[in-house]
C-alpha positions as CSV (number, residue, x, y, z in Angstrom):
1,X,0.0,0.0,0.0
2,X,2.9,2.8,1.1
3,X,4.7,1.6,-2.4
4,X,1.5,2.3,-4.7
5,X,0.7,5.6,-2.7
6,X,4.4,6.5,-3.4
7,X,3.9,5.5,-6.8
8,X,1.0,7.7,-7.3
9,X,2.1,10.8,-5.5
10,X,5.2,10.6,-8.4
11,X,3.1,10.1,-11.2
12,X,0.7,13.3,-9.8
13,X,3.9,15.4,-9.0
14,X,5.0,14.6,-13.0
15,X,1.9,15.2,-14.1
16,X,1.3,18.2,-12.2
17,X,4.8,19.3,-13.8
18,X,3.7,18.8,-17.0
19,X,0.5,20.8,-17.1
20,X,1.4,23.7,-15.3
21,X,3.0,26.5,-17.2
22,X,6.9,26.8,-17.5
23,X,8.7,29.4,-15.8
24,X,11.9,30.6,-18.0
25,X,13.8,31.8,-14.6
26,X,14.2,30.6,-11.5
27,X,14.3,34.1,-9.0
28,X,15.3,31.4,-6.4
29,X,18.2,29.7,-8.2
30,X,19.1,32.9,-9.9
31,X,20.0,30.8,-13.4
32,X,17.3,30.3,-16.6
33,X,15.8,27.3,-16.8
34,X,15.6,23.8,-18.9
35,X,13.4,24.3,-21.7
36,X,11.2,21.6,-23.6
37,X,14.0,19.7,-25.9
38,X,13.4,18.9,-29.5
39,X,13.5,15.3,-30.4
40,X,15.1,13.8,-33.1
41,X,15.9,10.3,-34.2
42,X,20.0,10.8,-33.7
43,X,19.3,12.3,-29.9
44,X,16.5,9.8,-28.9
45,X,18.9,7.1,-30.7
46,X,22.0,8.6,-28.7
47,X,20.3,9.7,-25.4
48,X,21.1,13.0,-25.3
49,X,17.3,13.6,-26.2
50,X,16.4,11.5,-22.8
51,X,19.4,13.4,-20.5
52,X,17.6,17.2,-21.8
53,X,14.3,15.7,-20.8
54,X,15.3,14.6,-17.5
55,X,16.8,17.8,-17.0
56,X,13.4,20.0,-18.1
57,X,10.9,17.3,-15.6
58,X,13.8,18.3,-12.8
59,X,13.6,21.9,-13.5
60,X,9.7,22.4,-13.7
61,X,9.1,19.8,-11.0
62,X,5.9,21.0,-9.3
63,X,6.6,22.1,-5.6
64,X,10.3,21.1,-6.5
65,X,11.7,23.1,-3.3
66,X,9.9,21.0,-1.0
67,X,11.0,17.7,-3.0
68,X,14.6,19.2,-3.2
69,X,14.8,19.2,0.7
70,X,13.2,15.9,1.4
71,X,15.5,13.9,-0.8
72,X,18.6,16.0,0.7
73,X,17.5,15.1,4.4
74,X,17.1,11.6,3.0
75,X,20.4,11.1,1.0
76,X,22.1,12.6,4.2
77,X,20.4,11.0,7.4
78,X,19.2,8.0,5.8
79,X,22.1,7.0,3.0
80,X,24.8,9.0,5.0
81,X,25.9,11.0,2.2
82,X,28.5,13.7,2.6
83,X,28.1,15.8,-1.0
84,X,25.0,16.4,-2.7
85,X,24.8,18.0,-6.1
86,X,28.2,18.9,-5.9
87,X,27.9,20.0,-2.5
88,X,30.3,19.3,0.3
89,X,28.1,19.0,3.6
90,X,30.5,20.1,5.6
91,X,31.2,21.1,9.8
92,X,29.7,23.8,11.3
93,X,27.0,23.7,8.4
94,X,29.5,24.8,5.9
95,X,28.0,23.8,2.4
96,X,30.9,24.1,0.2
97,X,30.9,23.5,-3.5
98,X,33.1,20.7,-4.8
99,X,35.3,20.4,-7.8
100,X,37.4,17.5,-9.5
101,X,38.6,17.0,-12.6
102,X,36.0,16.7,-14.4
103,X,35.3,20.8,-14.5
104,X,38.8,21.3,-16.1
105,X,38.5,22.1,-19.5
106,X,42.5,21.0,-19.9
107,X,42.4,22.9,-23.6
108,X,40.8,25.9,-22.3
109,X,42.7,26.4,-19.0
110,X,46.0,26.3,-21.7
111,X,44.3,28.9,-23.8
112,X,43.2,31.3,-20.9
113,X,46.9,31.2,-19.4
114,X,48.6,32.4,-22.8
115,X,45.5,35.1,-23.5
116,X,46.6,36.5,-19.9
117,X,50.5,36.3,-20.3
118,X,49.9,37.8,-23.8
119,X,48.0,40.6,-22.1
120,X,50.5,41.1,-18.7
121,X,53.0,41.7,-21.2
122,X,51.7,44.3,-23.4
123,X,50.1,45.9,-20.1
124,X,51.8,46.0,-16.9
125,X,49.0,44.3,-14.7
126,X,49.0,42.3,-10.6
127,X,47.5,39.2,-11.1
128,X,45.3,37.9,-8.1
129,X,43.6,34.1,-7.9
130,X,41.2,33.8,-5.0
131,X,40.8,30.1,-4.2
132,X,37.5,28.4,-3.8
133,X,36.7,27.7,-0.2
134,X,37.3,24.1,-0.8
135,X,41.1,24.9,-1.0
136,X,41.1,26.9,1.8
137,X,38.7,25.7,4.8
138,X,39.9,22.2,4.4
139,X,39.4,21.6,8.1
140,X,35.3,22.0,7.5
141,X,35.1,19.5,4.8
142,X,33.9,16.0,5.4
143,X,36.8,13.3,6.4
144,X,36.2,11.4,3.0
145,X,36.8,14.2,0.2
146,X,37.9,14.6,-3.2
147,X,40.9,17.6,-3.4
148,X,41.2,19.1,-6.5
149,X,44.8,20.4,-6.5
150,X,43.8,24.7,-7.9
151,X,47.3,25.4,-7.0
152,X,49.3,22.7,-9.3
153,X,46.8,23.9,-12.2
154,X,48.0,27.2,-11.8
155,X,51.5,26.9,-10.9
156,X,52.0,28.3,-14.7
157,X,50.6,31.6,-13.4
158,X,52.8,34.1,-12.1
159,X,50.7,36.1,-9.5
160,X,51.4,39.0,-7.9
161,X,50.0,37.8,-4.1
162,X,49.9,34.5,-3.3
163,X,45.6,34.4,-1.7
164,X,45.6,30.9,-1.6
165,X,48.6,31.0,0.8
166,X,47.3,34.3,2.8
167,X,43.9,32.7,3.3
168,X,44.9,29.5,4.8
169,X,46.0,31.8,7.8
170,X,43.1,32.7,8.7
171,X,41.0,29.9,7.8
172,X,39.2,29.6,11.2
173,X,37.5,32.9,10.6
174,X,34.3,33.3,8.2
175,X,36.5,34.6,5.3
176,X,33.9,32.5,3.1
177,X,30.5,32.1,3.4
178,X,28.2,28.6,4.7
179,X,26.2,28.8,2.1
180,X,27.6,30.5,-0.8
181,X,30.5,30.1,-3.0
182,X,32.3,33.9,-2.7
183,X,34.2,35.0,-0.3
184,X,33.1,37.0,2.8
185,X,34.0,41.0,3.0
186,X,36.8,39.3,5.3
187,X,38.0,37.0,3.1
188,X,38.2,40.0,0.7
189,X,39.9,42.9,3.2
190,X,42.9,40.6,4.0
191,X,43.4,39.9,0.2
192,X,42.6,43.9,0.1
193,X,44.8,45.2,3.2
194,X,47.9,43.1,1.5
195,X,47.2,44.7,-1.6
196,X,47.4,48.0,-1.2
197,X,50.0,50.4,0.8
198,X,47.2,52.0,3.3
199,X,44.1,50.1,3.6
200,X,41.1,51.5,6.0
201,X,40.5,50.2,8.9
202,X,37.5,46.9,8.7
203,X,34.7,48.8,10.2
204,X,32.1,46.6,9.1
205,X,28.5,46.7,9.9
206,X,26.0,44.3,9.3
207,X,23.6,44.9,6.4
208,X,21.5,41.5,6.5
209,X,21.4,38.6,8.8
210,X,19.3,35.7,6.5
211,X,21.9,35.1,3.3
212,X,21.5,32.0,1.7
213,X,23.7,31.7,-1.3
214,X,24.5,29.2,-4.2
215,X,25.0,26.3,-2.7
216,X,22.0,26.4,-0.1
217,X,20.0,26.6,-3.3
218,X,21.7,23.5,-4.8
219,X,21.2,21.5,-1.5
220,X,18.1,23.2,0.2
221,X,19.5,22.1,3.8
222,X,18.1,23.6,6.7
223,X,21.1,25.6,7.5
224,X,21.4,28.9,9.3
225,X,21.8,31.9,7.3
226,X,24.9,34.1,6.5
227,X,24.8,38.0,7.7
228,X,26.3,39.9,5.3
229,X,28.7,43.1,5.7
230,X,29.1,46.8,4.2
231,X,32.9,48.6,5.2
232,X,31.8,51.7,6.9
233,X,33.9,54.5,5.0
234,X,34.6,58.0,5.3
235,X,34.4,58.8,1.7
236,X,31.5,59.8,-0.8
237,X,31.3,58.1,-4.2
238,X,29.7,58.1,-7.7
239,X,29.0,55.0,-9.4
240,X,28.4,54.5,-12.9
241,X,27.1,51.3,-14.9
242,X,27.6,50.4,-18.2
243,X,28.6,53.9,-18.9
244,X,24.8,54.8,-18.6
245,X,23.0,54.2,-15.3
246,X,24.2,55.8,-11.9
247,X,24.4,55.9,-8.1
248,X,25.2,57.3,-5.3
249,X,26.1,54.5,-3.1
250,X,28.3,51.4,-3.6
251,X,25.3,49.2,-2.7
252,X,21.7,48.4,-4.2
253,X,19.7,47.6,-0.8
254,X,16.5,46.5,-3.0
255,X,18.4,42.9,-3.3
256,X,18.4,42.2,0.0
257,X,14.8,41.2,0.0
258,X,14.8,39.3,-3.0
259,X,16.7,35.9,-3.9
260,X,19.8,37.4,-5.2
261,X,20.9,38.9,-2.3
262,X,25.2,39.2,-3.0
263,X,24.0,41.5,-6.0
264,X,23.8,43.7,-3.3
265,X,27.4,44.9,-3.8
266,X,27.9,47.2,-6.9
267,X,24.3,45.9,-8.4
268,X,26.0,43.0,-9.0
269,X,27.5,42.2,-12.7
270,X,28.1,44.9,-15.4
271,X,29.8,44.6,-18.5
272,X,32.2,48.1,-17.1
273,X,31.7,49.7,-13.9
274,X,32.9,52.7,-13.1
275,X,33.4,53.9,-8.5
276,X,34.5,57.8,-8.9
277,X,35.8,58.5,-5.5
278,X,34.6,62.5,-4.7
279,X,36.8,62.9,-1.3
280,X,39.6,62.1,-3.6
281,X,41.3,65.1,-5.4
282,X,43.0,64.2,-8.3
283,X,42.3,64.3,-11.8
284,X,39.5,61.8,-13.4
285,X,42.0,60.4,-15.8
286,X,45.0,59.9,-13.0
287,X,45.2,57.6,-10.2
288,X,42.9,55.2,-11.5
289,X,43.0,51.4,-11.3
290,X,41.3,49.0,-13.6
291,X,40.1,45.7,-12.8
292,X,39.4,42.7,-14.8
293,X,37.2,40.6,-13.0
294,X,34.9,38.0,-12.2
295,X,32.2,38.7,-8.8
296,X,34.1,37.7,-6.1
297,X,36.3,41.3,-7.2
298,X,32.2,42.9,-6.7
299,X,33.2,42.9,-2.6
300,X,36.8,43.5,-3.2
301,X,36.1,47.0,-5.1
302,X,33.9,48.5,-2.5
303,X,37.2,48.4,-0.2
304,X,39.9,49.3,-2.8
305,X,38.0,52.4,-4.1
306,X,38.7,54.0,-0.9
307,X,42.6,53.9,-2.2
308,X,41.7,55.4,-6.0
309,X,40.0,58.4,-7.6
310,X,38.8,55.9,-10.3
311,X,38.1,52.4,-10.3
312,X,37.1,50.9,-13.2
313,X,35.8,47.0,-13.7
314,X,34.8,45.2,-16.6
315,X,33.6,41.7,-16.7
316,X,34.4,40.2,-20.0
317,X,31.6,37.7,-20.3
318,X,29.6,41.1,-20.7
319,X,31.7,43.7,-22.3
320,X,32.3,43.4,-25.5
321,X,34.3,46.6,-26.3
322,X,38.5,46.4,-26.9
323,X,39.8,46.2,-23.7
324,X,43.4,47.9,-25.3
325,X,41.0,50.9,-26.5
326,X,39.6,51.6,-23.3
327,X,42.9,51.7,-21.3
328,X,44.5,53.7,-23.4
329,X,41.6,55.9,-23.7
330,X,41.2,56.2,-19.9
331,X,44.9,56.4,-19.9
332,X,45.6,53.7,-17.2
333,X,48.5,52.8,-15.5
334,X,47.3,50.4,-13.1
335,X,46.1,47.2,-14.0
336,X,44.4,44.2,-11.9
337,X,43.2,41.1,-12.6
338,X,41.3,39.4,-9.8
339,X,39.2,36.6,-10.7
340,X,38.8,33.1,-8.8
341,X,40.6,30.2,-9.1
342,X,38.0,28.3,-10.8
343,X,36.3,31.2,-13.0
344,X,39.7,31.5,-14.5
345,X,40.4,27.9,-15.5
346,X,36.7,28.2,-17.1
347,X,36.2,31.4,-18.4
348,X,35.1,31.2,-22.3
349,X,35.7,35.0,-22.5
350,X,39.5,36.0,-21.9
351,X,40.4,36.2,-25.5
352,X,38.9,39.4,-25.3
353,X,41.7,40.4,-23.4
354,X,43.6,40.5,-26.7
C-alpha cells in the first residue's frame, strides 16, 4: 500500500509538472531554466534527447523546493551522504561546492593562461587568484573528500599575491560564506589590506542577517543563514554602470529582499563599472586602477576604491568593447586582474583580453 501511494504521488507530482505553465527563470536559483527539448531520431537514438528531458521534468518539477529538501535530508540521514549536487556538507553547516577533474576544461585552461601572459605583457598588470573555499577551509570538509589540486593547475601563473597562501591563515574565521560560493568581505579585506600600501580600517557593519547563497540553493538544507557586511567609510562616491545608469552609493539595498541577495554589492554584474571617489582630489584620468574581474572582485572594489580616484571593472563575459582601447583611452597605469581560481580555468571570454 505505502509503495503504490508513493507511486501515485510521483506520477501526480510529474503530471502536475507537466501541465502547469513553465517558468523561464528561477528568481530562487538565480539561473534560466531547462526548456522543452526537440527530439530527433539521432538524440533519442544517442540519449542525449532523454538526458535534456530529465533535465526540463527536474527543473519544472511541481513544488520542486519541497521535494529538493526531502530527498537531501534523506540522501544525508538515511544514505549518509557527505556531497550532494556537488555540494560538500560540511562542519559547522558549511556547504561548500566541490570540484574535481571533471570541471577542467584542460584545452581551455591552456588557452586562458597564454591570453593572460599575452596581455600582462603588453600591459603592466597584478594578477590575483582567490581560491575556492574548498582549498582553503579544508578543516570544514567532510573526512572522505575529493581535493582538486587549484594550485598545481595554476603553478603556470605568475601572481602577484599569493591568496591561496594568505587565506589559509586565517581559515578559522568566516572569510567564506556557509552557504555560498564567494568570499566574505573578510575574506576579501585581508586579500585587500595586502594589496594596497594604506588600507582603511575593517569597520564593518552588518547589512543582512538571513543570506543564503548558491549552494543552499543547490542542497536546500536547513542551515542557518549568513549575515552579510558593508565597510563603513569615510568617503562619498559616484558609481556609474555600463557607462549609462548611476548611483550614489556602492550598494543596491532592494536585493536584500529578493533571492539574489550578493548583487547587493555594486548591483551585481556589469559589463564596465565605473566607482569615482569624490573625497579624492585628483584628476579623473589619474590615479585610477582598472580591474578585470569575475564577482568575487564585486566585494573586493567597495574596499579598494577607498585607495583610488577611479576604479574601473569590466567583466568580460559582458563587455564586448577592446579592452586595449579603453585603457589607453582612460589612460591607465594600473592594472588588476582578480578573478577566482575556478572562473579562471573556465572562463570562455579571456580572449577578449587580446
Amino acid at each position: 500500500m505505502t509503495q503504490r501511494l508513493f507511486v501515485l504521488i510521483l506520477f501526480l507530482g510529474l503530471l502536475g509538472s507537466l501541465l502547469a505553465p513553465d517558468k523561464r527563470f528561477s528568481a530562487y536559483e538565480n539561473r534560466y531554466l531547462a526548456e522543452v527539448p526537440n527530439a530527433s531520431i539521432t538524440s533519442v537514438m544517442n540519449g542525449t534527447y532523454t538526458a535534456a528531458l530529465d533535465t526540463y521534468v527536474n527543473d519544472h518539477m511541481i513544488l520542486r523546493n519541497p521535494w529538493i529538501r526531502t530527498k537531501t535530508l534523506c540522501d544525508k540521514y538515511i544514505l549518509g551522504k557527505q556531497v550532494i549536487n556537488d555540494v560538500y556538507l560540511g562542519n559547522d553547516d558549511y556547504l561548500i561546492a566541490r570540484y574535481t577533474q571533471k570541471d577542467i576544461d584542460t584545452t581551455q585552461l591552456e588557452k586562458n593562461i597564454s591570453y593572460l601572459e599575452a596581455f600582462c605583457k603588453k600591459q603592466k598588470t597584478d594578477v590575483i587568484l582567490i581560491p575556492t573555499a574548498s582549498e582553503v577551509l579544508t578543516n570544514h570538509l567532510p573526512q572522505a573528500h575529493y581535493q582538486l589540486d587549484q594550485s598545481a593547475l595554476l603553478s603556470d601563473v605568475s601572481v602577484s599575491l599569493d591568496a591561496t597562501a594568505l587565506l589559509r591563515t586565517h581559515k578559522e574565521e568566516e572569510i567564506f560564506y556557509h552557504t555560498d560560493h564567494h568570499w566574505t568581505l573578510l575574506g576579501a579585506y585581508y586579500v585587500y589590506a595586502h594589496y594596497v600600501k594604506q588600507p582603511i580600517p575593517y569597520e564593518a557593519l552588518p547589512i543582512c542577517d538571513d543570506f543564503f547563497g548558491t549552494n543552499y540553493k543547490k542542497v536546500n538544507l536547513p542551515v542557518e543563514p549568513d549575515t552579510m557586511y558593508a565597510i563603513q567609510s569615510p568617503h562619498h562616491f559616484l558609481v556609474t554602470y555600463d557607462e549609462a545608469i548611476t548611483a550614489d552609493s556602492l550598494y543596491e539595498p532592494a536585493y536584500l529582499t529578493g533571492s539574489d541577495q550578493y548583487s547587493y554589492y555594486l548591483d551585481g554584474n556589469h559589463g564596465l563599472t565605473q566607482i569615482t571617489n569624490l573625497s579624492m582630489d585628483g584628476d579623473a584620468d589619474t590615479d585610477s586602477i582598472l580591474i578585470i574581474k569575475d564577482s568575487f572582485a564585486n566585494t573586493f572594489a567597495t574596499l579598494l576604491c577607498n585607495n583610488y580616484r577611479n576604479v574601473y571593472l569590466i567583466d568580460l563575459r559582458y563587455y564586448n568593447k577592446s579592452v586595449a582601447d579603453f585603457i589607453r583611452e582612460h589612460s591607465i597605469s594600473n592594472t588588476l586582474f582578480l578573478y577566482n581560481n575556478m572562473n579562471f580555468m573556465q572562463d570562455r571570454n579571456l580572449a577578449k583580453l587580446l
